[in-house]
TORVEXKOL-928000 format. One record per residue (C-alpha): chain; residue number from 1; x, y, z negated. Coordinates in nm, 2 decimals. Layout:
N
{A NUM {X Y Z}}
...
//
This chain:
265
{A 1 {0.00 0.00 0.00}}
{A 2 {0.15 0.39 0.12}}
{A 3 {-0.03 0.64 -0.07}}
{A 4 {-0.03 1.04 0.15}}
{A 5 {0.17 1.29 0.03}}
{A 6 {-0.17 1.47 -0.10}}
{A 7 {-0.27 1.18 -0.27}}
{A 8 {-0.61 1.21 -0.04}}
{A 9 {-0.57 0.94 0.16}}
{A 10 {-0.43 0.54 0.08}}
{A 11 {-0.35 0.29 0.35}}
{A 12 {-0.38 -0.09 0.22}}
{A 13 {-0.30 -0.37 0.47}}
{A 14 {-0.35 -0.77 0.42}}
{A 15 {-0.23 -1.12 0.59}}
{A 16 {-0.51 -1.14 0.80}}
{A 17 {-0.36 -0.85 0.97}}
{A 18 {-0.61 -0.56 0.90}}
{A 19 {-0.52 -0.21 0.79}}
{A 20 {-0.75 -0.03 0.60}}
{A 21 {-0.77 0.37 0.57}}
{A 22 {-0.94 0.47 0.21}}
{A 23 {-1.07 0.82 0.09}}
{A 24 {-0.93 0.83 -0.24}}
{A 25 {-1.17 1.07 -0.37}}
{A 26 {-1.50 0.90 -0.26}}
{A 27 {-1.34 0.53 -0.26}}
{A 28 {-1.47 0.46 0.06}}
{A 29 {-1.30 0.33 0.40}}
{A 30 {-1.21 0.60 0.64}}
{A 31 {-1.07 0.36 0.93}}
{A 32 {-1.04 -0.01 1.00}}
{A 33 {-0.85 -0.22 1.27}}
{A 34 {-0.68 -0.50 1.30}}
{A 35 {-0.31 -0.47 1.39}}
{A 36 {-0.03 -0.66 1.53}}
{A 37 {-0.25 -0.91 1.69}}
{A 38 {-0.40 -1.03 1.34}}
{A 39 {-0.03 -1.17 1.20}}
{A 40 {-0.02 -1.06 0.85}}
{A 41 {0.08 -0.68 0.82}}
{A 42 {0.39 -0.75 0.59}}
{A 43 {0.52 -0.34 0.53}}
{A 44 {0.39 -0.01 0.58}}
{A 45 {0.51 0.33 0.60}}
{A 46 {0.40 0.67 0.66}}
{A 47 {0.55 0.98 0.79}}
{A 48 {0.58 1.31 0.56}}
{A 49 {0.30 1.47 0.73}}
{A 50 {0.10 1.17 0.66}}
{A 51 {-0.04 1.22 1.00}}
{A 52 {0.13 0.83 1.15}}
{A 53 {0.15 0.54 1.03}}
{A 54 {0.46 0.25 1.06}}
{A 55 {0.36 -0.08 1.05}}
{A 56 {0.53 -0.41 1.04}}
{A 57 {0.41 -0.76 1.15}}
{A 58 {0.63 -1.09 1.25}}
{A 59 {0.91 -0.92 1.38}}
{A 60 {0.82 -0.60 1.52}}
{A 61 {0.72 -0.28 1.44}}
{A 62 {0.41 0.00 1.52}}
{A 63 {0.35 0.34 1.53}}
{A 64 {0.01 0.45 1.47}}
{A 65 {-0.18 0.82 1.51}}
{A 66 {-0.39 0.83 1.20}}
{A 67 {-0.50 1.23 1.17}}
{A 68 {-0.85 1.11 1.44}}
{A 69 {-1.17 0.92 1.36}}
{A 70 {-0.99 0.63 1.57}}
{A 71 {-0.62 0.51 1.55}}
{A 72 {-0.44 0.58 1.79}}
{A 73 {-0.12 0.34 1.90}}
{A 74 {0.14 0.59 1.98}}
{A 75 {0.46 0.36 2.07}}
{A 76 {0.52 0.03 2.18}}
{A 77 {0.62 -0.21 1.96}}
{A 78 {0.96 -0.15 1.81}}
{A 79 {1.17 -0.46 1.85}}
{A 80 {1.53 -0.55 1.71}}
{A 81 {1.48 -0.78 1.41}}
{A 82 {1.48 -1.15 1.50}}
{A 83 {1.30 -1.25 1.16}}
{A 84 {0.99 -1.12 0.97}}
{A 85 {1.00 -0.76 0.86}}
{A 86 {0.96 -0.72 0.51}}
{A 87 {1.00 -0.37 0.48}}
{A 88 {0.98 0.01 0.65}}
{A 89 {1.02 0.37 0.56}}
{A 90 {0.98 0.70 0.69}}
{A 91 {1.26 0.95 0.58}}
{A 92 {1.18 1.27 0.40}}
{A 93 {1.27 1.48 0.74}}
{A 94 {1.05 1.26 0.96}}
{A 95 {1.33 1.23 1.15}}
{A 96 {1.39 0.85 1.10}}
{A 97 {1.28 0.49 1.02}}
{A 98 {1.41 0.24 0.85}}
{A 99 {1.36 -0.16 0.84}}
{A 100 {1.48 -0.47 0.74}}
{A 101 {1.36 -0.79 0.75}}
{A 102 {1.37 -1.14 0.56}}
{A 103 {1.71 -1.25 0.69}}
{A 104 {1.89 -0.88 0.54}}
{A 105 {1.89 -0.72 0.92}}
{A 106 {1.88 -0.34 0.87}}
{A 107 {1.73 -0.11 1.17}}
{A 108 {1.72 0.29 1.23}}
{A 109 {1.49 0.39 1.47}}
{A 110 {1.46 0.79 1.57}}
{A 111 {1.11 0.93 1.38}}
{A 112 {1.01 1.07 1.74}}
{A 113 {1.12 0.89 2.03}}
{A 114 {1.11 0.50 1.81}}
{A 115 {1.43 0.45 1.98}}
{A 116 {1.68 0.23 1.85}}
{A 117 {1.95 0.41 1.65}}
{A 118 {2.12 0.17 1.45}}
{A 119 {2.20 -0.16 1.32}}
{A 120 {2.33 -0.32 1.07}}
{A 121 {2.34 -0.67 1.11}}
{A 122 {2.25 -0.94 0.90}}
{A 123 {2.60 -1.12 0.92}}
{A 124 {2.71 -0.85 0.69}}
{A 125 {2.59 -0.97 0.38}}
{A 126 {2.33 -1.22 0.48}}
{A 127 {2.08 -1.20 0.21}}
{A 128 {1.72 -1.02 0.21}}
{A 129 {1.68 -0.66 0.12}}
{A 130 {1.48 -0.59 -0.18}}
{A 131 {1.44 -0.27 -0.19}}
{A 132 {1.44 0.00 0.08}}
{A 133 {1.48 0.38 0.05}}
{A 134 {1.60 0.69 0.23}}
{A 135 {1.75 0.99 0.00}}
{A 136 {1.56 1.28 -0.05}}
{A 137 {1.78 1.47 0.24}}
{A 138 {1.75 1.22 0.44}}
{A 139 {2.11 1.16 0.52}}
{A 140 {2.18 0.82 0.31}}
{A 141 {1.98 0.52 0.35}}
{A 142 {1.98 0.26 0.03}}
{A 143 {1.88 -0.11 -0.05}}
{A 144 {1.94 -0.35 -0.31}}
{A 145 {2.10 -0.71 -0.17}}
{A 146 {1.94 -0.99 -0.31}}
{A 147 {1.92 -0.84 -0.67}}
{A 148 {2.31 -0.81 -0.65}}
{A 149 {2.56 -0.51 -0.51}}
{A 150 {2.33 -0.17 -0.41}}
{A 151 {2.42 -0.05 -0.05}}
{A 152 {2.41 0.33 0.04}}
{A 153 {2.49 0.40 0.42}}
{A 154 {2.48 0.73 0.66}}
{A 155 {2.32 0.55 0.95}}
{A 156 {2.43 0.83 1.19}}
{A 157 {2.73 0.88 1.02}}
{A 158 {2.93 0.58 1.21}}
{A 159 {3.11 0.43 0.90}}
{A 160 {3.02 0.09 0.68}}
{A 161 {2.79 0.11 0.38}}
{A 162 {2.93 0.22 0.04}}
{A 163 {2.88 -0.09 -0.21}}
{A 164 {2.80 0.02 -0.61}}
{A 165 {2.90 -0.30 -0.77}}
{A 166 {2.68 -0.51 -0.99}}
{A 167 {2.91 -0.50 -1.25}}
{A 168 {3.30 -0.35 -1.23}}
{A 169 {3.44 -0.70 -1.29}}
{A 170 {3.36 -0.98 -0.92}}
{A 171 {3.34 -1.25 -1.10}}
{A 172 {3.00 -1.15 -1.33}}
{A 173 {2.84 -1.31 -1.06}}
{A 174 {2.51 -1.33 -1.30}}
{A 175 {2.50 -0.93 -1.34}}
{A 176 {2.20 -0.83 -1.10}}
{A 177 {2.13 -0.46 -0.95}}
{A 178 {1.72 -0.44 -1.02}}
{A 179 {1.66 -0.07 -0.91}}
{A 180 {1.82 0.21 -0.81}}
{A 181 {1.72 0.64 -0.75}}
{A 182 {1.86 0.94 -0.62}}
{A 183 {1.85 1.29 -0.78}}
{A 184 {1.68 1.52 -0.57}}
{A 185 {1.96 1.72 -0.42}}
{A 186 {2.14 1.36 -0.35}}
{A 187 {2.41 1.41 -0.50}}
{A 188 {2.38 1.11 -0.78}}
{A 189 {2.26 0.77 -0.75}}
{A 190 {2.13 0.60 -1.02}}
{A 191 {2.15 0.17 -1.09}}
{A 192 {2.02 0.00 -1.35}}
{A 193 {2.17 -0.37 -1.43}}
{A 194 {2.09 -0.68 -1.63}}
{A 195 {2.24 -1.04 -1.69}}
{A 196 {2.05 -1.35 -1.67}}
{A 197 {2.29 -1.53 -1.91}}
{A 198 {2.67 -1.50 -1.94}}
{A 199 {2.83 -1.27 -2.18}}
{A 200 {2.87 -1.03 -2.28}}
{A 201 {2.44 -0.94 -2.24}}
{A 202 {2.45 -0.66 -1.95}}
{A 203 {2.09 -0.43 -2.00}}
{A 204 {2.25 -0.08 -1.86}}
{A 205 {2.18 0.21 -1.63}}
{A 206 {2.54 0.28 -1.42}}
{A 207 {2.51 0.72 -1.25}}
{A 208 {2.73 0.73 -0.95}}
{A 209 {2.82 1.01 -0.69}}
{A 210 {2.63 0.95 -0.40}}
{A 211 {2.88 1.03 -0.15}}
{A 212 {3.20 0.90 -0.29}}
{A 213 {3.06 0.61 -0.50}}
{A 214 {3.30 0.73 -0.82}}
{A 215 {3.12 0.56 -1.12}}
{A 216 {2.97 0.92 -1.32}}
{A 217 {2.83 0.75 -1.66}}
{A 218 {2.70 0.43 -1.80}}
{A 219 {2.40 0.48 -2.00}}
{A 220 {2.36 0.19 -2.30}}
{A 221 {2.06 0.13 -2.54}}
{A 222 {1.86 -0.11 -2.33}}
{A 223 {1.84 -0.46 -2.55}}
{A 224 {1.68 -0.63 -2.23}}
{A 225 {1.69 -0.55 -1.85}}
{A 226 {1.63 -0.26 -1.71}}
{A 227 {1.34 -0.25 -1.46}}
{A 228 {1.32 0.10 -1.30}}
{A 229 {1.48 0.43 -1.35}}
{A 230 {1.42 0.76 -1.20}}
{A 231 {1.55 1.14 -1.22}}
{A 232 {1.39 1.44 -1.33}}
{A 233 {1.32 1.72 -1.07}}
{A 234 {1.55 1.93 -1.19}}
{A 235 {1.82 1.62 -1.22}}
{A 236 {1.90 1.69 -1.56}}
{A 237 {1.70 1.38 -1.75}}
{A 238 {1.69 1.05 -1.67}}
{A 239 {1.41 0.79 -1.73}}
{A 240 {1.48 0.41 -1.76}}
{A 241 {1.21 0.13 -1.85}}
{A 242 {1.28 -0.19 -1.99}}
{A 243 {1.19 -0.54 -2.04}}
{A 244 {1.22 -0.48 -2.40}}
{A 245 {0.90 -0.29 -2.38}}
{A 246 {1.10 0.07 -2.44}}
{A 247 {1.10 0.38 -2.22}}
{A 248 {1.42 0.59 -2.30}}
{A 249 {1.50 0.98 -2.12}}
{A 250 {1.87 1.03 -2.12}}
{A 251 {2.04 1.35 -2.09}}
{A 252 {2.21 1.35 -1.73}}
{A 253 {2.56 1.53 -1.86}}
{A 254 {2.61 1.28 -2.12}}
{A 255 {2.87 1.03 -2.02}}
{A 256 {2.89 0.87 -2.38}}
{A 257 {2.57 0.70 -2.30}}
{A 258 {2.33 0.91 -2.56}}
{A 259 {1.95 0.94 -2.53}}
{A 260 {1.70 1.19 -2.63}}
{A 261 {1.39 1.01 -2.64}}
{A 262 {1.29 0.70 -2.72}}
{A 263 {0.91 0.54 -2.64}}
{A 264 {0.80 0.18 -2.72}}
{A 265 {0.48 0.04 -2.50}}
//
């Protein structure tokens, strides 16, 4: 499910391969179709003017018109990935998309023309991505590897991804990468890691530099893992939420790992 940027509009989609349109004010169904030749709709994504709509089904890609009464398909088919897609997303600028599919395969397409403008190959680290995200300016693309290393790559940029470690030592191979954010000027990166067993326990949030990937601060309290993090607006705070049922904010220019508040759910 992509909700619109004014919160007016939510697209659901399911495995018999119909996307559904909803009013989220009046909880009724604006539009209904079915897509991609009734596969199951496996991703969606919409574009910052919430005006078209990315779908993804078996291996391929569409671009839909959304702002009429009737959707509109406004591209052919966008096809690179030779396994199912799992995931898509717009960037901030509108000027790209991003997706991946089940066997880790990474695609940029151009927001505009849905040409091809990258690839990065599955060969590379051959696992599925979990997580998919563009930085709020658009120039860094991110994804999580199969719960391990977090990947943040300039797709236009013509270099490799930078890799933010699980863990600073290789050989934790149990030390997992669950989520990850940017600050919203994208300069910073935030992790958050946890251990299934192993020790000693790992429950921590790791801040990097988004462009160079020096480590910035490792942020301890966490008894369990960590399941999500995000910044404040003003990238001065931090939020982290845990599996052992705590919500902490952590104060950004602290690198001794301090926290400010502390909320139990």
């Amino acid at each position: 499910m992509v909700i619109s940027h004014d919160s007016a509009r939510a697209v659901t989609s399911s495995l018999d391969g119909t996307i559904i349109i909803w009013d989220m004010v009046s909880q009724t169904t604006l539009q209904v179709w079915v897509a991609h030749g009734g596969l199951p709709v496996t991703a969606l994504g919409l574009s910052p003017d919430s005006r078209r709509l990315v779908s993804a089904g078996d291996h391929t890609l569409a671009i839909w018109g959304i702002d009429s009464d009737v959707p509109l398909k406004v591209a052919v088919e966008l096809e690179g990935h030779t396994d199912r897609v799992i995931a898509c997303v717009w960037s901030p600028d509108g000027a790209l998309i991003a997706s991946t599919s089940h066997n880790g395969t990474i695609c940029v397409w151009d927001g505009h023309s849905y040409q091809q403008r990258n690839l990065y190959p599955a060969t590379h680290h051959s696992q599925s991505v979990l997580y998919l995200q563009f930085s709020p300016n658009s120039h860094s693309l991110a994804w999580i590897s199969c719960g391990k290393n977090c990947f943040v790559w300039t797709p236009l940029g013509g270099t490799q991804p930078m890799v933010l470690p699980s863990h600073p030592d290789p050989d934790r191979y149990d030390v997992e990468t669950r989520a990850f954010s940017f600050d919203h000027e994208s300069r910073r990166i935030a992790t958050t890691h946890a251990s299934q067993y192993g020790d000693p326990k790992v429950c921590v949030v790791r801040i990097w530099d988004a462009t160079t990937g020096a480590p910035l601060a490792v942020l301890m309290g966490h008894s369990n893992p960590v399941l999500n993090v995000s910044f404040s607006p003003d990238g001065r705070s931090l939020l982290s939420m845990s599996e052992d049922m705590s919500v902490r904010v952590w104060d950004c220019g602290l690198e001794d790992g301090r926290w400010l508040v502390r909320s139990n759910f």
